[in-house]
Structures are given as C-alpha cells and as structure tokens.
C-alpha positions as CSV (number, residue, x, y, z in Angstrom):
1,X,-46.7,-0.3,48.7
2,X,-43.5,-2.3,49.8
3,X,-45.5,-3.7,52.6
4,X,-48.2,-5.2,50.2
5,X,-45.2,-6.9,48.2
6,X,-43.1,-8.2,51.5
7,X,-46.3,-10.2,52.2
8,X,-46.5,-11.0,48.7
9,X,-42.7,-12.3,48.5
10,X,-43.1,-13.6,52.6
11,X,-45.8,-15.9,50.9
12,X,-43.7,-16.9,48.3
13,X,-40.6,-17.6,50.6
14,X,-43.0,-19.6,52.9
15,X,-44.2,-21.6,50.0
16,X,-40.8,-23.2,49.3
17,X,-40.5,-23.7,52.9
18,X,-43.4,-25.3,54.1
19,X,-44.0,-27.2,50.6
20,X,-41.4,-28.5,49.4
21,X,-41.8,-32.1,49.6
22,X,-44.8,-31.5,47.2
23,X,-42.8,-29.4,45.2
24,X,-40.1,-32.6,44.8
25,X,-43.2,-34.5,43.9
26,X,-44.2,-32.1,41.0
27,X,-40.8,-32.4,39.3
28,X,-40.7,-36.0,40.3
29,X,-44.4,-36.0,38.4
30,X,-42.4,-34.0,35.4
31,X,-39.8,-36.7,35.2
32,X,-42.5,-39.6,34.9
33,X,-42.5,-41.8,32.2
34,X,-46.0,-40.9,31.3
35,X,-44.9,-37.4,30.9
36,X,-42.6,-38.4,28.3
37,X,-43.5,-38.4,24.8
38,X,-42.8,-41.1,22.7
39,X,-42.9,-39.7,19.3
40,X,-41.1,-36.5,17.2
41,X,-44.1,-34.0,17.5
42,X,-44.2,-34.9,21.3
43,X,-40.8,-34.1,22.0
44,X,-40.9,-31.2,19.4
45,X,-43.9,-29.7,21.6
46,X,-41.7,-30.5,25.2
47,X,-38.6,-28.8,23.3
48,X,-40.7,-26.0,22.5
49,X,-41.7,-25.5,26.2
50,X,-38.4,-25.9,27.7
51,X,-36.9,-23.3,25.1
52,X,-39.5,-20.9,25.9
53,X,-39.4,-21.3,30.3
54,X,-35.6,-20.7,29.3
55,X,-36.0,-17.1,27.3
56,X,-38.8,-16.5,29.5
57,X,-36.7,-16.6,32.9
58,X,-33.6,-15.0,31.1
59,X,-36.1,-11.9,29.8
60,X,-37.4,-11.5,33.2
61,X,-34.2,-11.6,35.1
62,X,-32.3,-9.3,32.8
63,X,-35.0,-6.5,33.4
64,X,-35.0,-7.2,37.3
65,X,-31.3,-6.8,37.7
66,X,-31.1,-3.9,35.5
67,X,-33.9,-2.4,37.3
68,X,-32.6,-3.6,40.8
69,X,-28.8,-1.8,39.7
70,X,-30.7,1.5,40.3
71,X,-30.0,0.9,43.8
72,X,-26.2,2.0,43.2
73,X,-27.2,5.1,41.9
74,X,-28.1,7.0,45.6
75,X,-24.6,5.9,46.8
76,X,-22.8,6.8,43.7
77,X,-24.1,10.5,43.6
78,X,-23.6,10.6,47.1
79,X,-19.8,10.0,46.5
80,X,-19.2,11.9,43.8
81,X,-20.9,15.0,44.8
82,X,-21.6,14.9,48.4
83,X,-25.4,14.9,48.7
84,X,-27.3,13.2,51.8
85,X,-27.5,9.3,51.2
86,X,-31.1,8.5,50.7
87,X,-32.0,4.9,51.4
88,X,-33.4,2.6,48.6
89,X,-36.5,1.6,49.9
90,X,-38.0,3.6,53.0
91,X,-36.8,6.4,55.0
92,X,-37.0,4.6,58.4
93,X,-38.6,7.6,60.3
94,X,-39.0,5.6,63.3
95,X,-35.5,5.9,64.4
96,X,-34.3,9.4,65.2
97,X,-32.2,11.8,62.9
98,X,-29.0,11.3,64.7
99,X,-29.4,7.2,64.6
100,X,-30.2,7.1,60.9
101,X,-26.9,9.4,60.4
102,X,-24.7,7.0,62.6
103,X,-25.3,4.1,61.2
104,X,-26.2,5.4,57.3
105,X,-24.3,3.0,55.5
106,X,-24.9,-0.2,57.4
107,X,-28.7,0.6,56.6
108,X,-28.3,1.4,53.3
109,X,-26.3,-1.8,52.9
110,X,-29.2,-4.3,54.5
111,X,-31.8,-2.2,52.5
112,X,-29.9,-3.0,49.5
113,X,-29.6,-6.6,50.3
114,X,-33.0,-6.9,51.8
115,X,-34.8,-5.6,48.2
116,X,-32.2,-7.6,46.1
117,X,-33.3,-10.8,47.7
118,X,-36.7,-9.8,47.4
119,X,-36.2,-9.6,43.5
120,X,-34.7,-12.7,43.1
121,X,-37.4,-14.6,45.1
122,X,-40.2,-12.5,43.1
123,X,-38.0,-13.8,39.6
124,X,-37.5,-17.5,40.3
125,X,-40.9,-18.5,42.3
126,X,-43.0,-16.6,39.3
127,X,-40.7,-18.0,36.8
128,X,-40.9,-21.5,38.4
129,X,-44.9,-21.0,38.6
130,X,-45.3,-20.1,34.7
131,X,-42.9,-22.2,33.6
132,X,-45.0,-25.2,35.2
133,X,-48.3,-23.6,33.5
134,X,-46.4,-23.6,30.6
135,X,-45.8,-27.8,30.9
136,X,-49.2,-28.5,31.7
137,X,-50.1,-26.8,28.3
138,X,-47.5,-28.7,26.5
139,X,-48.8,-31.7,27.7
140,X,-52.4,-31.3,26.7
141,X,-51.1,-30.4,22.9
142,X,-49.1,-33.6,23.3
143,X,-52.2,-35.5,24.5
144,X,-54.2,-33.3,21.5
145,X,-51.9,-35.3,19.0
146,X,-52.2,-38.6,20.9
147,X,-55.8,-38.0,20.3
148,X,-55.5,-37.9,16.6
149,X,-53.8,-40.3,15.7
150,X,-54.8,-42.9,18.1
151,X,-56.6,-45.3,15.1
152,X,-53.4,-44.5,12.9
153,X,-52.3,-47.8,12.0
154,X,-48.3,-48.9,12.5
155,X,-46.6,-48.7,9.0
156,X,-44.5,-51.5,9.9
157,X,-47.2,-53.8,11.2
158,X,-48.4,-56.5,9.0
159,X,-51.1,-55.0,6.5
160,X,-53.5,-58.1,6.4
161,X,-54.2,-57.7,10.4
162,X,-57.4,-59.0,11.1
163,X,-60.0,-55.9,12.2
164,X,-60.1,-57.3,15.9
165,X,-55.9,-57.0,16.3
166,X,-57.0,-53.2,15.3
167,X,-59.5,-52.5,17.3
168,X,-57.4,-54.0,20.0
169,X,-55.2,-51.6,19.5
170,X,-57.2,-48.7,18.8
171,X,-58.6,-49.2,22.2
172,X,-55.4,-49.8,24.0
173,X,-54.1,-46.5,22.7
174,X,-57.1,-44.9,23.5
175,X,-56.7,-46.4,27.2
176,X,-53.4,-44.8,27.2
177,X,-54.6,-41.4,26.5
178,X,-57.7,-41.1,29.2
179,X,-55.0,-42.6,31.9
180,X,-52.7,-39.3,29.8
181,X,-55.4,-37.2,31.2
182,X,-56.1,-38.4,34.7
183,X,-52.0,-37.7,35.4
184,X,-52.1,-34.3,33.9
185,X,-55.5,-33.5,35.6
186,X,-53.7,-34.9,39.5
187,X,-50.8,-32.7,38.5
188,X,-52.7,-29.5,37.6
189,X,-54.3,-30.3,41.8
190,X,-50.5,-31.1,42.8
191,X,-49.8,-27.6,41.7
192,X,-52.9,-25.9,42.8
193,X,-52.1,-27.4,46.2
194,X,-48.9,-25.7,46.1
195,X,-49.5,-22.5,45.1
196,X,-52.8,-21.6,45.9
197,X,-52.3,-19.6,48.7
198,X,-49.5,-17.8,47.4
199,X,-51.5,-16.9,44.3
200,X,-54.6,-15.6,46.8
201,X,-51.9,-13.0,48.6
202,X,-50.2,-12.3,45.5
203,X,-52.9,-11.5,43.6
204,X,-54.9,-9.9,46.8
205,X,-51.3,-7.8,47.4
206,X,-51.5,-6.8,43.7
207,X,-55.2,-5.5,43.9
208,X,-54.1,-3.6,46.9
209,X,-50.9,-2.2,45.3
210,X,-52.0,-1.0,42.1
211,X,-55.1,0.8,44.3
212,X,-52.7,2.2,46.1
213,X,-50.7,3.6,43.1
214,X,-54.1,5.0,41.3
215,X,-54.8,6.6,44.7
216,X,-51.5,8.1,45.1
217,X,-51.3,9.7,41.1
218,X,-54.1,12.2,42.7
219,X,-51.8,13.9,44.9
220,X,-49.0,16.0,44.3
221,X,-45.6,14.5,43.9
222,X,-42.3,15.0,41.6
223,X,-42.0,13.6,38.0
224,X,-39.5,11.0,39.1
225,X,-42.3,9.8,41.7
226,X,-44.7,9.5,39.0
227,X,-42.6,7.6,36.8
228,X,-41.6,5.1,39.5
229,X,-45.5,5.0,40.3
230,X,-46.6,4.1,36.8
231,X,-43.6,1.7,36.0
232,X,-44.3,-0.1,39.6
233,X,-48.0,-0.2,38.6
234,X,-47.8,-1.4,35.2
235,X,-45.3,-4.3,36.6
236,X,-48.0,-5.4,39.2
237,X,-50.7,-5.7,36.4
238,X,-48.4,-7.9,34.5
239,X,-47.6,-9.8,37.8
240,X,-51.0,-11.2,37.4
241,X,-52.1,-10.9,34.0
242,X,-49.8,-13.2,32.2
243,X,-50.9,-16.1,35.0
244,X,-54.2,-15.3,34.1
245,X,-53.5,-15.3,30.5
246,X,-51.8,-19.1,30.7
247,X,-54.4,-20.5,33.2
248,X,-57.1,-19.5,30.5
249,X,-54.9,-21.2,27.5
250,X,-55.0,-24.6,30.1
251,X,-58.6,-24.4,30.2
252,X,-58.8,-23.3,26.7
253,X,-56.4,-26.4,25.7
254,X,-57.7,-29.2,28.1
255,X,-61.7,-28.7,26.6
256,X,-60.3,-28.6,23.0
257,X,-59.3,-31.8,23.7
258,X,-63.2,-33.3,23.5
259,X,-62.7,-32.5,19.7
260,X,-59.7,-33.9,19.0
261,X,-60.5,-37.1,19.9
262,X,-63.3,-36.9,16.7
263,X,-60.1,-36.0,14.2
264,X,-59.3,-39.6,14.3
265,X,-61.2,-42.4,12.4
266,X,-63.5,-43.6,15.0
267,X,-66.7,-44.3,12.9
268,X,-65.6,-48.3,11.7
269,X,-63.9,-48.8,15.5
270,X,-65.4,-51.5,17.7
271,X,-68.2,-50.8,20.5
272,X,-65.7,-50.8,23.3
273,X,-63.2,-47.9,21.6
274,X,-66.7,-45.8,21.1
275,X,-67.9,-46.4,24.8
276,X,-64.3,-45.2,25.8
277,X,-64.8,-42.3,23.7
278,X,-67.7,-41.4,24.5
279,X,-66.2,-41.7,28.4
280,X,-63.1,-39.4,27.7
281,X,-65.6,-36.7,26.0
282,X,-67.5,-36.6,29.3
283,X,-64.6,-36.6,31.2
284,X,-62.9,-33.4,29.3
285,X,-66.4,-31.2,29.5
286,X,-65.2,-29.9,32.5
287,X,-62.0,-28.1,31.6
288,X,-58.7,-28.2,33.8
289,X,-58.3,-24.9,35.9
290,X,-55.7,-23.2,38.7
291,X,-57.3,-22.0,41.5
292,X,-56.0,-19.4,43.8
293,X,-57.0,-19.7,47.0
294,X,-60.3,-22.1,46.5
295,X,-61.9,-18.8,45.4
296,X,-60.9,-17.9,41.6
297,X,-59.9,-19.7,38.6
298,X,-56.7,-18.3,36.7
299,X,-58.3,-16.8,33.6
300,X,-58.6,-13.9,31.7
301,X,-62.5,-12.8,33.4
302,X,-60.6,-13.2,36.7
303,X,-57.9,-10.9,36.1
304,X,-60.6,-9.0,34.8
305,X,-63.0,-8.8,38.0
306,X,-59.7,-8.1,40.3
307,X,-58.6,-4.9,38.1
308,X,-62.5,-3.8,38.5
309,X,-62.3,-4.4,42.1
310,X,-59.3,-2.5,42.3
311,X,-60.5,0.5,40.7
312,X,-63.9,0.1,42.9
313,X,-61.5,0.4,45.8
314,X,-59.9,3.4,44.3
315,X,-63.0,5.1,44.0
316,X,-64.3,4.8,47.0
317,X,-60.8,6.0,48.9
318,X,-61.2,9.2,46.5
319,X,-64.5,9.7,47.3
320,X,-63.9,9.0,51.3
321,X,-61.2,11.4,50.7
322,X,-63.0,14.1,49.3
C-alpha cells in the first residue's frame, strides 16, 4: 500500500516540478481583472471561497499532523520500556538482521522524515487542487448573478434614457458576461492541463489501495492492523470523493447558468441582446468539467464506476485466491 501512494505523491511532486510555469499562469489567471468582481455579492461570494480554502486546509492539516505524531510513539515506548524499535513505515527486510540493528536509528529517522514529507505534499497539492475547484465554482455563482441582473438599469443614470442607450447597455453587459465565460471555461483547461495526470495516478493509486485494503481484511491480522486498515481505507475514499463531489457542483453550476440568463428582463430587449442570448445558451449546454487523465470527468458517477471497479478487482483476487 505505501507503494501505491509514493507513486501517488511522486506524481504530485513531479507536477509542481515539471509545471509550474502553468501553475504561475493559473494564479496569474486568479489575479486578473476579469476575475475580480465588481459588485458586494461578487466579492461576498470570492470572500466566501477564500474563508472556506482557509478552514478547509487548516481542518486537513490539523488531522494529518496529529495523525503523522503517531510516528513518535514507536521510539517513545522504545525508551521508556526497552522494547525492539519498529520502524514507521516498512520493515526493510532486504537488508540483513545485523544491518537493520546497526544502523536502527538513522533509519528510523529518514523513515520518519521520508513519510512526514510525504504528508505535507499529499496536504498542500490536494488542498491547492480543491481550493482552485472551489474558485472556479465561485466564479460561475458570480457570473450566475451577472446573469440576472444584466438588464438592471443604473439607479443613478438619468431616468428618461432613450430605449436604445438601454439596450446598448443591456447588450454590453451581456458581452461582458459570455467573454466572463470563455476566461473561466480556458481556466477550467489551464487546470485540467495541470493536473490531469496527477488526478489519473491518484485516483488509479487509490482504486489499487483501497483493493488492496478489502483484500487484506480477509486474512488474519491484529486489531491494531485492522484499525489502521479501515482508517487508511476510508481516507483513500475521501482522497477521491470530495474531488469528485466539487467537479460535479462545476458542472452542476456552469449548466445552471443557461437559466439564469432568463431571470433577467430580456423579453422588451433589442434583437441583438436576444441573438447574444440565444448564443451564450448554446454555449453553456455543454457544462464545464475536469478531466483526469483525458479518460474521466470529475463527478459523482465517476467516483462511483472507480469504487465498483475496485471492488470488481477485489473479487476477482478473492476468488483467484480461493
């Protein structure tokens, strides 16, 4: 099982390496004008995302260092009463009895490193991940209120305009939000560019892992195993549930959007604004999506299909077993 998540994290690692001058250009993207709302319910919904990536990153970090302080346990009982030092992540059986006693504590030491590094990749790169998700989603409810009030007139503007100075405007705004769309629609490819091979081998690693972990619960093992099996498990299904659950809310969100732009009063507006409309509604039937690996869409089926596959594969291995 640590294998499957060293490639997992290895991919990760490499992403940040290899990509990221497109990773600059995604927070570059974030930092746009365009990206910037320019009214109190805009910047409410922006606030709203920031506050939550925030809590988000602070709930999953606290629960991987105070899982990842577990690793101080072996040594400390080894102090205090003397027992054999067991090493945190394997047993290193390729190197001989006499070795592994020698040089116990430098191993113990770079294991300990080793899997703490790993953590802290695994926290930030799926943290980083979601949190842009979550953005993508916040800009597609900012966009949702663009869309309704884009024939709201300026209270301050002169109330005798003349209906073409309206529809002018009605048109302009409307302008505004398709060219809204088109950014958040190259930005949702920026980050599919990014990460789609890391989400394949993640979520291929994860399918392998929690196989693994079903497999294993069929042989015999101590109640500590079993515990560290199930918890290890559970944490690999959430690994690629909630990117499933937010890539379905993007879809969910970004073909929402075809009926938002009727919430606004579009029935007296001039030829040109209903063209335009009519344009933008075509343009949103096809709903924004992540992709991992040009093979499957981050969604809730998906995440479905992978757990069946898993189980599939867990089958099989029982039944090759028996």
């Amino acid at each position: 099982m640590f294998y499957f998540t060293d490639c997992s994290v290895l991919s990760k690692v490499l992403t940040f390496l290899f990509m990221r001058k497109k990773i600059i250009a995604i927070l570059d993207v974030l930092e746009s004008e365009i990206f910037q709302p320019d009214d109190d319910d805009g910047r409410a919904i922006i606030a709203q995302a920031k506050k939550f990536n925030k809590i988000y990153w602070k709930a999953v970090a606290f629960v991987s260092v105070l899982s990842n302080g577990t690793l101080l346990s072996p040594i400390i009982v080894h102090f205090i009463k003397g027992t054999e030092l067991s090493f945190p992540v394997c047993s290193y059986g390729f190197f001989s009895e006499s070795f592994r006693h020698m040089f116990v504590y430098p191993i113990y030491f770079y294991q300990s490193v080793g899997i703490t590094f790993h953590m802290l990749y695994n926290v930030n790169v799926d943290t980083f991940f979601l949190g842009l998700l979550v953005f993508i989603i916040a800009q597609l409810e900012v966009l949702d209120v663009k869309l309704r009030k884009v024939t709201n007139e300026n209270k301050l503007d002169d109330v005798d305009r003349n209906m073409t100075d309206k529809n002018k405007e009605a048109v302009m705004k409307i302008n505004q939000c398709i060219i809204h769309y088109d950014e958040v629609a190259r930005f949702c490819d920026l980050v599919e560019e990014v990460f789609s091979v890391t989400l394949f081998v993640q979520f291929g690693m994860a399918s392998c892992i929690i196989c693994v972990c079903l497999m294993r619960f069929t042989m015999p093992a101590p109640m500590d195993y079993f515990l560290f099996l199930g918890t290890y498990m559970c944490v690999m299904i959430l690994q690629i549930m909630v990117p499933c659950w937010y890539g379905t809310q993007i879809m969910h969100r970004s073909s929402l959007l075809a009926f938002s732009i009727y919430n606004c009063d579009w029935t007296p507006r001039s030829r040109q604004f209903k063209s335009n409309m009519r344009l933008f509604v075509e343009r949103t039937n096809k709903p924004l999506s992540i992709t991992g690996g040009k093979m499957f869409c981050l969604s809730l089926p998906a995440f479905t299909s992978i757990m069946n596959s898993a189980y599939s594969f867990f089958t099989l291995l029982q039944q090759m077993n028996d």
